[in-house]
N, C-alpha and C positions, 0 to 999 in steps of 0.2 A: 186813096179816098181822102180829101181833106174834110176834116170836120169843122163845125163852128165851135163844139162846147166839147172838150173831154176830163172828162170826171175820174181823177185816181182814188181807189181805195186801200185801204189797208187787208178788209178782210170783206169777202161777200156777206153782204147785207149792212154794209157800211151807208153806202150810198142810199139804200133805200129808205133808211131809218133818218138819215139825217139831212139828203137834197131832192130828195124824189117827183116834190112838187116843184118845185122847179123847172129841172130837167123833164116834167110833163109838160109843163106851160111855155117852155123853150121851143120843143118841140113841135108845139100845137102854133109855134108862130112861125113853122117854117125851118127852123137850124137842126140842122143835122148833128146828133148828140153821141156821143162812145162814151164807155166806160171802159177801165184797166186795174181790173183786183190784183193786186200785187202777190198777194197767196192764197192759198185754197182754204185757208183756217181749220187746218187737219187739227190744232190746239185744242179746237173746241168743245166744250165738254159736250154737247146735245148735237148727234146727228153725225152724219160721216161727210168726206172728202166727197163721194160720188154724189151722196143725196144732195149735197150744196150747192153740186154742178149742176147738178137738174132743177132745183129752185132759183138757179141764178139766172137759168135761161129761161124759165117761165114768167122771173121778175125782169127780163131783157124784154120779152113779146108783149108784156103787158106797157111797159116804158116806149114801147116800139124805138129800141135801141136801135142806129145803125151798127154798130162794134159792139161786142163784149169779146174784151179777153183776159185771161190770166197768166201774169207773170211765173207763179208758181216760187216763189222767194218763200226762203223758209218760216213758216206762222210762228210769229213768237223771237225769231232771230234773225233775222235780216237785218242787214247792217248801214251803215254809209259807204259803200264802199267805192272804187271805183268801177269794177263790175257792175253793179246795181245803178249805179248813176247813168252809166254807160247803157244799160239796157232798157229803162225809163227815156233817156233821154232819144235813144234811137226811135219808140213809139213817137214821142213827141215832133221827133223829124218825121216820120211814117206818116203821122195824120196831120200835121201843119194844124193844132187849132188857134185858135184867136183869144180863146178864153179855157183856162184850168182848172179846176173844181178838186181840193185835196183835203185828207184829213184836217181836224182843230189842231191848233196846233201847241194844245195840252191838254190832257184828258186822264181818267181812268187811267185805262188801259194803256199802256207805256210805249205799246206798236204803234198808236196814231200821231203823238206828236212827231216820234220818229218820222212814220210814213209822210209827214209834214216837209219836215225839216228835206229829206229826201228827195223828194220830187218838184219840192220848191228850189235846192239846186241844183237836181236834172235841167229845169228848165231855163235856168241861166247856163248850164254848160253845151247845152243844145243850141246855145246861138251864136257858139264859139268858133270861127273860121278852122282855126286849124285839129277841133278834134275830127277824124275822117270815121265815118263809121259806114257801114254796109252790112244791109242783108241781101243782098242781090238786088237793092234798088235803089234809085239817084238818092239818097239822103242829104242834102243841102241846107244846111243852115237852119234853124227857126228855134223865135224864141217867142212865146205867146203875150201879148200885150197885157194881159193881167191872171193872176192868179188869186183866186179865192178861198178863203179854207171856211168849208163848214162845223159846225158846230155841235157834238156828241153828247155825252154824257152830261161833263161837267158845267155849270153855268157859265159863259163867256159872255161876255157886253156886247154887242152884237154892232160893228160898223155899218151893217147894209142890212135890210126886211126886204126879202122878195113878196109880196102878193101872191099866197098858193092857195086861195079860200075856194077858186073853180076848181083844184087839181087835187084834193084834199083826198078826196075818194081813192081818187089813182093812185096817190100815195098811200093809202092804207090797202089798198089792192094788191102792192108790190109789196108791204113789208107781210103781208100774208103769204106769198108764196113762198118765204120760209120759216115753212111750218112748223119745221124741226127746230126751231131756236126759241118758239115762244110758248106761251102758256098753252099747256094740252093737260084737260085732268084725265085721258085717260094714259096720256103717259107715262111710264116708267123708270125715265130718265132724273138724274140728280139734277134739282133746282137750281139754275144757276140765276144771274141777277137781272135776264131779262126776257129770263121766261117765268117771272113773277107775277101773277095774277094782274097786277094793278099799272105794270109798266106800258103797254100800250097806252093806257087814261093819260100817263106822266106825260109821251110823246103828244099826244093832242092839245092837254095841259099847257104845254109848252109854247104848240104853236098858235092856241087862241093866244096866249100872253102875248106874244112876239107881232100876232096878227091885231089886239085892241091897240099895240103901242102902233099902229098906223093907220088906225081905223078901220079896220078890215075886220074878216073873221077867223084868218088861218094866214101864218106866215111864217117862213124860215129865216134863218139867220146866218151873217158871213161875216168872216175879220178879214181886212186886207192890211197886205204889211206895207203898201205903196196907196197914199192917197188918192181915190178917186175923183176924177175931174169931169167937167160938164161945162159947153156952151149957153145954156139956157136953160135958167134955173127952172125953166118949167117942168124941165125930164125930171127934176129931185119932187113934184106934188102925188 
């Protein structure tokens, strides 16, 4: 299956917290969208390995993902390694996209610049002639004409505003479906920082900012490490 858009994460509920309008509004124009959690986020303090799985595929039917898969690389340690590049890279050959969607690429959390840095070069080694790889199917060459990293936690200056103000819903839809990560007062669980009462506000917070700086009402934000180009400056109003 070739896709147009595929989206790496670091940990499930990466994606949904921080490009989910997007990848709705992608979708809703026809591209065919995967996503690829690189671990299960066993680290995490709120919820288990299985319930993740089950949230990730509710937040997949809600996305109406073509792909969800997980790499299963260890939460918290996963490396650069050539292994890990090597197996990133073969998805990348697997579903041929056009466009990458990856961690910021600094943050918090020490896994997502990694996760960055990583699958940004899976994706140059993916377009390498001579590395050969196989899982039992023609793996040939490919390397995606651009790669975007979104934007997490920490405040990053934003290269690109996608327009998510139609998709805004869908995205608060999907970061619902794990329910185990965010504010529950009848829960039991140790507070961690974004299952803090007021952190959802923050994420909306955020994307009215991001959506007035384009005259919108709701927008996400993207750093590229290669400048983007355009015939007709009318595509940049």
């Amino acid at each position: 299956m070739k896709l147009d858009i595929l989206a790496f994460a670091a940990h499930p509920d990466d994606i949904e917290l921080s490009c989910s309008g997007t990848l709705a509004l992608q979708q809703s124009l026809g591209h065919s969208i995967g996503v690829i959690d690189l671990t299960q986020g066993e680290l995490g303090t709120r919820g288990s390995v299985k319930l993740r799985k089950e949230e990730a595929s509710k937040a997949s039917e809600i996305l109406k993902l073509s792909i969800r898969e997980n790499l299963q690389m260890p939460d918290g340690f996963f490396d650069i390694s050539k292994k890990n590049l090597l197996e990133i890279a073969t998805s990348i050959r697997k579903y041929r996209p056009e466009i990458v969607l990856a961690n910021a690429i600094t943050d918090r959390h020490p896994d997502h610049g990694r996760a960055a840095k990583l699958v940004r070069e899976s994706c140059f080694y993916s377009g390498l002639e001579k590395i050969q790889l196989s899982d039992g199917e023609d793996l040939s060459p490919w390397r995606p004409k651009v790669i975007y990293h979104y934007i997490q936690s920490n405040y990053i200056k934003p290269d690109i505003i996608v327009d998510i103000s139609e998709f805004w819903d869908k995205k608060a839809e999907s970061i619902r479906a794990f329910k185990s990560q965010f504010y529950d007062p009848d829960s039991d669980e140790a507070e961690t920082y974004i299952s803090k009462p007021g952190f959802i506000e923050f994420l909306e917070s955020r994307a009215r900012m991001w959506g007035h700086a384009i005259g919108v009402k709701y927008g996400e934000g993207f750093t590229v490490q290669r400048e983007p180009g355009v015939r007709d400056l009318k595509d940049l109003i």
